[in-house]
N, CA, C and O atoms as a GROMACS GRO file, in nm:
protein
  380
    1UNK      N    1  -0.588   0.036  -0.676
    1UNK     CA    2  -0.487   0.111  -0.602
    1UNK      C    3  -0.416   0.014  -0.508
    1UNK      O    4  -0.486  -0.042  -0.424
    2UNK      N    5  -0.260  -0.018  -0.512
    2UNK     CA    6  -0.178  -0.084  -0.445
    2UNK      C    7  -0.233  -0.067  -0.284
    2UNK      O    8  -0.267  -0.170  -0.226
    3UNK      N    9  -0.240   0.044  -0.225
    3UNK     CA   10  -0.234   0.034  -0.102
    3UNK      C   11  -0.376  -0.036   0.003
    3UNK      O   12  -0.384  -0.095   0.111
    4UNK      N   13  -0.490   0.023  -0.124
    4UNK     CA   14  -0.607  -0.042  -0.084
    4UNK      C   15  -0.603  -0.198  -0.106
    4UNK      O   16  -0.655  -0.271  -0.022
    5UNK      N   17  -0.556  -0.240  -0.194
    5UNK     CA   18  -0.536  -0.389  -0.193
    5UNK      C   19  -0.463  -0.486  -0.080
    5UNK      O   20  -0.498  -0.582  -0.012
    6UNK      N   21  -0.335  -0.403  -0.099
    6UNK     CA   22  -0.257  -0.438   0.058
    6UNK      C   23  -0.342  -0.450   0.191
    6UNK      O   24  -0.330  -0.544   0.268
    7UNK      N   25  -0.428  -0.346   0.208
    7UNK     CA   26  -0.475  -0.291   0.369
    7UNK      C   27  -0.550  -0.447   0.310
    7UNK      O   28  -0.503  -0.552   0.352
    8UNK      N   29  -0.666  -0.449   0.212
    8UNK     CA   30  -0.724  -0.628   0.241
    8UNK      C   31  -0.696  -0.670   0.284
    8UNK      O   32  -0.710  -0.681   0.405
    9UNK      N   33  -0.596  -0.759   0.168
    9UNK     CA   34  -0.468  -0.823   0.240
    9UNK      C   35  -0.443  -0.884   0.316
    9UNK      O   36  -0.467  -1.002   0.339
   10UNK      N   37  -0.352  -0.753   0.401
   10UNK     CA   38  -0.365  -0.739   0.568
   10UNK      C   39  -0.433  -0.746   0.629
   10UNK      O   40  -0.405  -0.778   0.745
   11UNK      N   41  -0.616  -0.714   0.577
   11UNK     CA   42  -0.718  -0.741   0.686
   11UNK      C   43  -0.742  -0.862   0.695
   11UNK      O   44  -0.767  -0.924   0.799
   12UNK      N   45  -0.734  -0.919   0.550
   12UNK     CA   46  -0.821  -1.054   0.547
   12UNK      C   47  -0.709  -1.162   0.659
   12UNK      O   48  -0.745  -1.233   0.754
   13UNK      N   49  -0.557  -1.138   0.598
   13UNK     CA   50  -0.487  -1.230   0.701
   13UNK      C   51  -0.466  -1.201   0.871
   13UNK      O   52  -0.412  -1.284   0.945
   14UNK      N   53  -0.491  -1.139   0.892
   14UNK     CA   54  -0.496  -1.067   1.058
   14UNK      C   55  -0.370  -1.000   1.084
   14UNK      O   56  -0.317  -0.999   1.194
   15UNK      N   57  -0.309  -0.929   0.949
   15UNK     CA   58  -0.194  -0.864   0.981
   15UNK      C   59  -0.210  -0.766   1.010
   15UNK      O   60  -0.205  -0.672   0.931
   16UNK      N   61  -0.237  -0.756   1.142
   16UNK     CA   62  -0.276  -0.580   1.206
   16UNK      C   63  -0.243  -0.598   1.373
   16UNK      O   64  -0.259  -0.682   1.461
   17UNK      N   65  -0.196  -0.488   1.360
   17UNK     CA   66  -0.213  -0.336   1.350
   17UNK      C   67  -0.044  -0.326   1.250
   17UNK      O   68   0.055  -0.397   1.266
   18UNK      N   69  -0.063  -0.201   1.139
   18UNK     CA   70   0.048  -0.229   1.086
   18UNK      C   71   0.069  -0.044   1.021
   18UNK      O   72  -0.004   0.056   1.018
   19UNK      N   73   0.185  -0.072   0.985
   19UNK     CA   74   0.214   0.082   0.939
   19UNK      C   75   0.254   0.086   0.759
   19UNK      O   76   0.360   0.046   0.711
   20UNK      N   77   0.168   0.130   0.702
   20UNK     CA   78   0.226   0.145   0.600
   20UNK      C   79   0.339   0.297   0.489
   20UNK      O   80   0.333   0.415   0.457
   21UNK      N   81   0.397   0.214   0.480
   21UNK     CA   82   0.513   0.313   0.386
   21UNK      C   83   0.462   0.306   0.256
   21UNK      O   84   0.427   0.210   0.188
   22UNK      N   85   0.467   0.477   0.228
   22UNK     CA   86   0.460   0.477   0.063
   22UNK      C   87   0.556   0.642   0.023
   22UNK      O   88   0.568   0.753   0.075
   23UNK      N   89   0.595   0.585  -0.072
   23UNK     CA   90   0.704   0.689  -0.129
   23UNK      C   91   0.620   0.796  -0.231
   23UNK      O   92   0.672   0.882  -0.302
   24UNK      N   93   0.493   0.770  -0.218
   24UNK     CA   94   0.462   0.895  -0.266
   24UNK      C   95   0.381   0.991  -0.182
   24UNK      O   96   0.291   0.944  -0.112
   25UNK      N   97   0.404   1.118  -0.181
   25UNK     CA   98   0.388   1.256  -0.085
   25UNK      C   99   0.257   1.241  -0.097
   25UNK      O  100   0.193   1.229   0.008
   26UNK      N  101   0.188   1.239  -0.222
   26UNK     CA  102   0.066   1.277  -0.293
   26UNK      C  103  -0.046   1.166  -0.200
   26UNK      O  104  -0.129   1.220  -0.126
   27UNK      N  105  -0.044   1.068  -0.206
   27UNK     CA  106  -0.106   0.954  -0.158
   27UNK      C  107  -0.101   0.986  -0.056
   27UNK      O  108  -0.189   1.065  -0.022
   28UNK      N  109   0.010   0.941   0.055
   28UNK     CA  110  -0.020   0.975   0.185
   28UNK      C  111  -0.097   1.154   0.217
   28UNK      O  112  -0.204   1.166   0.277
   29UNK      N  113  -0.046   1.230   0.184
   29UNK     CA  114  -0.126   1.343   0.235
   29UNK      C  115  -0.298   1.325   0.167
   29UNK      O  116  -0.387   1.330   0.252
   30UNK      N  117  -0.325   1.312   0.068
   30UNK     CA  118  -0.463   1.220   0.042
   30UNK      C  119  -0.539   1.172   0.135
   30UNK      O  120  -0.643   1.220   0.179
   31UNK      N  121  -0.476   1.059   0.170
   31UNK     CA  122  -0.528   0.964   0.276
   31UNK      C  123  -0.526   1.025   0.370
   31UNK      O  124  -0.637   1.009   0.420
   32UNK      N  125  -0.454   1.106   0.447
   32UNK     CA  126  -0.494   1.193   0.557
   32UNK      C  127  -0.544   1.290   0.540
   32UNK      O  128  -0.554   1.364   0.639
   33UNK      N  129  -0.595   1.333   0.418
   33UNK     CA  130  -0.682   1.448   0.445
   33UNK      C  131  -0.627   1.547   0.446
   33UNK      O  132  -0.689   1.635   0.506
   34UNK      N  133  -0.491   1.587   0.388
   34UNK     CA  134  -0.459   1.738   0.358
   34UNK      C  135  -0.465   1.758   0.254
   34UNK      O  136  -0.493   1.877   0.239
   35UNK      N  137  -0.454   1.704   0.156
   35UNK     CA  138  -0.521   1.711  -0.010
   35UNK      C  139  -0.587   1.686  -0.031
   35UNK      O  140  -0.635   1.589   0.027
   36UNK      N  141  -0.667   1.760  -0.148
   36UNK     CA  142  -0.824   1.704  -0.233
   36UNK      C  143  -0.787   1.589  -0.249
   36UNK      O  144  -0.674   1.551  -0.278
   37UNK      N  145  -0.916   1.505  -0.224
   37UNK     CA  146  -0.926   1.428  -0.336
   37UNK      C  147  -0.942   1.393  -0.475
   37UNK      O  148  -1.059   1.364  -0.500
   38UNK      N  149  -0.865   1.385  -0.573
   38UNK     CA  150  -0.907   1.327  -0.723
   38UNK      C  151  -1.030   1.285  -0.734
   38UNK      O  152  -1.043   1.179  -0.674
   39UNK      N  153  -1.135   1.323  -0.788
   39UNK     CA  154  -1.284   1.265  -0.803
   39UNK      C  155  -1.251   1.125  -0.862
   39UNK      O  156  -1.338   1.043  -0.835
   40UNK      N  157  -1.161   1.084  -0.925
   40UNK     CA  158  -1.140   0.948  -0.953
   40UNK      C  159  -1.141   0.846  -0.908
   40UNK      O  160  -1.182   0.736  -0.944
   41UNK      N  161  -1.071   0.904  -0.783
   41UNK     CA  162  -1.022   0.729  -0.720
   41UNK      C  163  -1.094   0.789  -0.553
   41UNK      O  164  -1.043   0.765  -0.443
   42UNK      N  165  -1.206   0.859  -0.575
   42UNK     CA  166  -1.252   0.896  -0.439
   42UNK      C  167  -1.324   0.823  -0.353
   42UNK      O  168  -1.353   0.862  -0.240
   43UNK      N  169  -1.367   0.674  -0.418
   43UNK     CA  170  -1.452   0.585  -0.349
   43UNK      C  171  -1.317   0.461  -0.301
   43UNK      O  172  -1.315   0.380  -0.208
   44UNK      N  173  -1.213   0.492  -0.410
   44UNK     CA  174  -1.075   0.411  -0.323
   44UNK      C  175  -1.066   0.455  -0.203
   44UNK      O  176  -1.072   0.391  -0.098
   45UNK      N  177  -1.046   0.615  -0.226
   45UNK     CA  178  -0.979   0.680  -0.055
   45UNK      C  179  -1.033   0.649   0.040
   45UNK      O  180  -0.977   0.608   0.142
   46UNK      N  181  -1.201   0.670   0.019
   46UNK     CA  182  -1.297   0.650   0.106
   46UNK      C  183  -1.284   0.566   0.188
   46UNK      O  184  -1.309   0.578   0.309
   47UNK      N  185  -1.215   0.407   0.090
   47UNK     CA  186  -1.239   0.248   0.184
   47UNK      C  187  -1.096   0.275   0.222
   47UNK      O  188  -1.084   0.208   0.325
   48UNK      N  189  -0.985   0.332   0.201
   48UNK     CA  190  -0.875   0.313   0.251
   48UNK      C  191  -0.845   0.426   0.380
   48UNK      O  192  -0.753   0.414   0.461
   49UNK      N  193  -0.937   0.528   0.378
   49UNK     CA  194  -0.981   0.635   0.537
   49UNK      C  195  -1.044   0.524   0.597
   49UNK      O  196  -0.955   0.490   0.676
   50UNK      N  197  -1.143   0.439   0.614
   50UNK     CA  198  -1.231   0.399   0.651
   50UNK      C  199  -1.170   0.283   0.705
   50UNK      O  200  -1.195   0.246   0.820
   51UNK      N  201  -1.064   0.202   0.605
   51UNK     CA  202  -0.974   0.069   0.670
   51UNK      C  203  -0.929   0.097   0.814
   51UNK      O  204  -0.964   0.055   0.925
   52UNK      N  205  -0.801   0.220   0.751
   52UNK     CA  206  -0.707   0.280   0.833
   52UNK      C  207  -0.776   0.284   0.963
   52UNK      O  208  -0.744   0.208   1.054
   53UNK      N  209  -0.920   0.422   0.979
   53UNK     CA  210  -0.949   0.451   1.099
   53UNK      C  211  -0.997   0.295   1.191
   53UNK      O  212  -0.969   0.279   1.310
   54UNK      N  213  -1.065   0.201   1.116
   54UNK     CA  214  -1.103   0.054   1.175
   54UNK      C  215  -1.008  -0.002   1.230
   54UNK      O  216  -1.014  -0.037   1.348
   55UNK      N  217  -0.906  -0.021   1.156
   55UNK     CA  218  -0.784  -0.144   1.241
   55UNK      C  219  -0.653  -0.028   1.254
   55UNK      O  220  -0.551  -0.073   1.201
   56UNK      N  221  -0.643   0.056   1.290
   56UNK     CA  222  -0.558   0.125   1.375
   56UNK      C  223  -0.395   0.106   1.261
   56UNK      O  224  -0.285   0.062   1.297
   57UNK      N  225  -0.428   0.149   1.147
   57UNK     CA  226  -0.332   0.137   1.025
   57UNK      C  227  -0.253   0.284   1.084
   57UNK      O  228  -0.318   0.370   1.143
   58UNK      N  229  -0.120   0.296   1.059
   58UNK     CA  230  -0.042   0.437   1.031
   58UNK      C  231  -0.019   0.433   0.881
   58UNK      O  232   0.017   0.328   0.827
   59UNK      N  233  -0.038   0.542   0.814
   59UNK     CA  234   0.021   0.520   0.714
   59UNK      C  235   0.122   0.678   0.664
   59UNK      O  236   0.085   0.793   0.637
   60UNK      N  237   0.290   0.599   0.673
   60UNK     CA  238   0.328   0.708   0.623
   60UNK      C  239   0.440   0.763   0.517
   60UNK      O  240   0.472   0.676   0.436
   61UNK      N  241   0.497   0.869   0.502
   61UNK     CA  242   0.608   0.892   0.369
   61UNK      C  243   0.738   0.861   0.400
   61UNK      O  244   0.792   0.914   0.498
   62UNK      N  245   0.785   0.799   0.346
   62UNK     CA  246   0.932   0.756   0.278
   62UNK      C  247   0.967   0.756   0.178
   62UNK      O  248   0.912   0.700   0.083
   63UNK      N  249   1.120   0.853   0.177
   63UNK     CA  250   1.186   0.864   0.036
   63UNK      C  251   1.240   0.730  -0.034
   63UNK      O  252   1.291   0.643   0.036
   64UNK      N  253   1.229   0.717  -0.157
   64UNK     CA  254   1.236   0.610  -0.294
   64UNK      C  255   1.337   0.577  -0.208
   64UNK      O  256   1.305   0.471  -0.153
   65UNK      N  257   1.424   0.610  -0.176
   65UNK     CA  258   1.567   0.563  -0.137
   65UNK      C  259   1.544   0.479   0.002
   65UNK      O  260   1.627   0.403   0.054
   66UNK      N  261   1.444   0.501   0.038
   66UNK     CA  262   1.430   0.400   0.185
   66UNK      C  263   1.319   0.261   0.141
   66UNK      O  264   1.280   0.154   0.188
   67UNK      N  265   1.307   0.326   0.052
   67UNK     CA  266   1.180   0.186   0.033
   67UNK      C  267   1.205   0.102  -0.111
   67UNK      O  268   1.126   0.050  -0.191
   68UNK      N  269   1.350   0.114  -0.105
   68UNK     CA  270   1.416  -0.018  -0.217
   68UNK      C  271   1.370  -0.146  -0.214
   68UNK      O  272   1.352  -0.210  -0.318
   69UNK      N  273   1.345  -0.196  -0.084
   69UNK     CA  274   1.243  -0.342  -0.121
   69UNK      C  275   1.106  -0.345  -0.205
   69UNK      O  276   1.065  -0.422  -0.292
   70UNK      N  277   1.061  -0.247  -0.152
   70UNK     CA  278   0.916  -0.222  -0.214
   70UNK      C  279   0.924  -0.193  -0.371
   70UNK      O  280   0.846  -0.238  -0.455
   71UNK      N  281   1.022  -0.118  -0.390
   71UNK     CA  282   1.055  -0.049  -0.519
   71UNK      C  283   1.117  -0.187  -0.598
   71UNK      O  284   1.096  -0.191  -0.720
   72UNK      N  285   1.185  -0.292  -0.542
   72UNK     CA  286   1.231  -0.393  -0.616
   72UNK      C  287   1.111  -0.458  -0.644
   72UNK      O  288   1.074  -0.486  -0.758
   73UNK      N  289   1.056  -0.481  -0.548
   73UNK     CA  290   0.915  -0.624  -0.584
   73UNK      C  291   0.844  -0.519  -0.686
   73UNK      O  292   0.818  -0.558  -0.799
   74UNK      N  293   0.823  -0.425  -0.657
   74UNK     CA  294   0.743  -0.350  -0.774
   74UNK      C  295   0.822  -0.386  -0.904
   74UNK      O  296   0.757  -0.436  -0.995
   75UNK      N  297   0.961  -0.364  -0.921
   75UNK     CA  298   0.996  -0.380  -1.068
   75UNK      C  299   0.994  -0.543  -1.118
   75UNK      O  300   0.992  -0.585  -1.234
   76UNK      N  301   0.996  -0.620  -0.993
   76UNK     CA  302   0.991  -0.751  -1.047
   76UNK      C  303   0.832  -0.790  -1.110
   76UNK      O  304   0.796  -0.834  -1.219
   77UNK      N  305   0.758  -0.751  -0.989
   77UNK     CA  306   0.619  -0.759  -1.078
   77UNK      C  307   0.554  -0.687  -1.232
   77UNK      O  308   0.472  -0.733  -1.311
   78UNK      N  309   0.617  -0.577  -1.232
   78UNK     CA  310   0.621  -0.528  -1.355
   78UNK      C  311   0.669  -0.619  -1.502
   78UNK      O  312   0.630  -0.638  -1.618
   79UNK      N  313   0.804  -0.665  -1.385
   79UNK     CA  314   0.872  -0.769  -1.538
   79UNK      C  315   0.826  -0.884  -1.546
   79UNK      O  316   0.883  -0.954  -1.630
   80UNK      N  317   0.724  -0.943  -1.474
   80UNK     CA  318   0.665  -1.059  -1.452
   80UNK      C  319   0.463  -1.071  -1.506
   80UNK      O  320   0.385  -1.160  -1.542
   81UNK      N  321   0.455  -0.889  -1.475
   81UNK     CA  322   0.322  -0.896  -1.534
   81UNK      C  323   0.278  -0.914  -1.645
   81UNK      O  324   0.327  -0.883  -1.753
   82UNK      N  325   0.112  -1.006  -1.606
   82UNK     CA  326   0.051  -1.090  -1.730
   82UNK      C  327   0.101  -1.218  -1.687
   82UNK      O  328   0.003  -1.285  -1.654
   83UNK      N  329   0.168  -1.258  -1.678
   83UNK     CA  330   0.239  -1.418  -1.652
   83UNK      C  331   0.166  -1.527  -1.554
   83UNK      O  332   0.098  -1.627  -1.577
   84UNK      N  333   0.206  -1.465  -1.438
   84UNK     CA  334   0.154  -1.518  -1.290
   84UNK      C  335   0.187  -1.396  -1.182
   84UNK      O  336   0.283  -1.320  -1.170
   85UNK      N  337   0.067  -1.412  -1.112
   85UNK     CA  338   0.075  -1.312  -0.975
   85UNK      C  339   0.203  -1.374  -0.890
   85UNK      O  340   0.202  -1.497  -0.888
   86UNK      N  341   0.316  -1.311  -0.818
   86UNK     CA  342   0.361  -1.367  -0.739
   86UNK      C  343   0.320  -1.326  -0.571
   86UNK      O  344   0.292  -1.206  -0.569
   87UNK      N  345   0.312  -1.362  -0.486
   87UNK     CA  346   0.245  -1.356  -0.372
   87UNK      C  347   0.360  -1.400  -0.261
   87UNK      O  348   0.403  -1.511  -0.292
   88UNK      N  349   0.422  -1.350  -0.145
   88UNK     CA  350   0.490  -1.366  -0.088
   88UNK      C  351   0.448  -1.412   0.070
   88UNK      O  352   0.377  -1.338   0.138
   89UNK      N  353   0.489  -1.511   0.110
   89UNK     CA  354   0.408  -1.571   0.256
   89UNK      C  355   0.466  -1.497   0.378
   89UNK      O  356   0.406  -1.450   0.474
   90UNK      N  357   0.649  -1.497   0.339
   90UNK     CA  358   0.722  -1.442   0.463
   90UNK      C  359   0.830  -1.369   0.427
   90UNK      O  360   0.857  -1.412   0.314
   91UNK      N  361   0.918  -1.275   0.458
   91UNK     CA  362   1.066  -1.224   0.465
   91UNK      C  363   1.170  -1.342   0.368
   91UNK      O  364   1.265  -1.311   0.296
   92UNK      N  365   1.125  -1.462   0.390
   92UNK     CA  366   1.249  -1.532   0.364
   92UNK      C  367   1.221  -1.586   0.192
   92UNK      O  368   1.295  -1.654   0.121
   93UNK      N  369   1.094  -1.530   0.164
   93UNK     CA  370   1.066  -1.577   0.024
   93UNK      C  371   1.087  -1.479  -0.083
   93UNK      O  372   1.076  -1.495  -0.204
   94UNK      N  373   1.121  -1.368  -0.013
   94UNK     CA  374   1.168  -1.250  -0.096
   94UNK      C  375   1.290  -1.259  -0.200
   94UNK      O  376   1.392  -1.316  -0.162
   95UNK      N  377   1.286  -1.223  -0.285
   95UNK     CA  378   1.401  -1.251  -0.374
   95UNK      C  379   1.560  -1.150  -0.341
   95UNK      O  380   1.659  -1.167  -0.411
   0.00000   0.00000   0.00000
């Protein structure tokens, strides 16, 4: 799951305290606890409740239309997956 990977990430590099955006309704209300959980990915949610409440994460909804960066690197990695991971250090390495 993208977002649990990110919060790493972010933990492992000391990028905190931070807010995350995600354009889907479903996920964020999940993660906070107004929707069931999917028995699937319930040991994801678990570490990504558990991140959040530790290092003081927000995490919240934005429409597709506000989160065009995110939505670009997503399609670039898509057209790039299998190849090489690309990994971004700062703002200015963004395509």
């Amino acid at each position: 799951m993208a977002i649990k990977e990110g919060l790493q990430y972010c933990s492992q590099g000391n990028f905190l305290p931070l807010i995350i955006e995600t354009d889907s309704l479903v996920a964020q209300k999940v993660i906070h606890g107004v929707w069931e959980v999917p028995w699937q990915i319930t040991s994801d949610i678990r570490h990504i409740q558990t991140m959040i409440r530790s290092h003081g994460v927000e995490v919240v909804h934005v429409l597709r239309e506000g989160n065009s960066l995110v939505d670009g690197l997503t399609k670039l990695f898509v057209h790039f997956a299998g190849i090489e991971r690309q990994q971004y250090q700062n703002m200015q390495e963004l395509p």
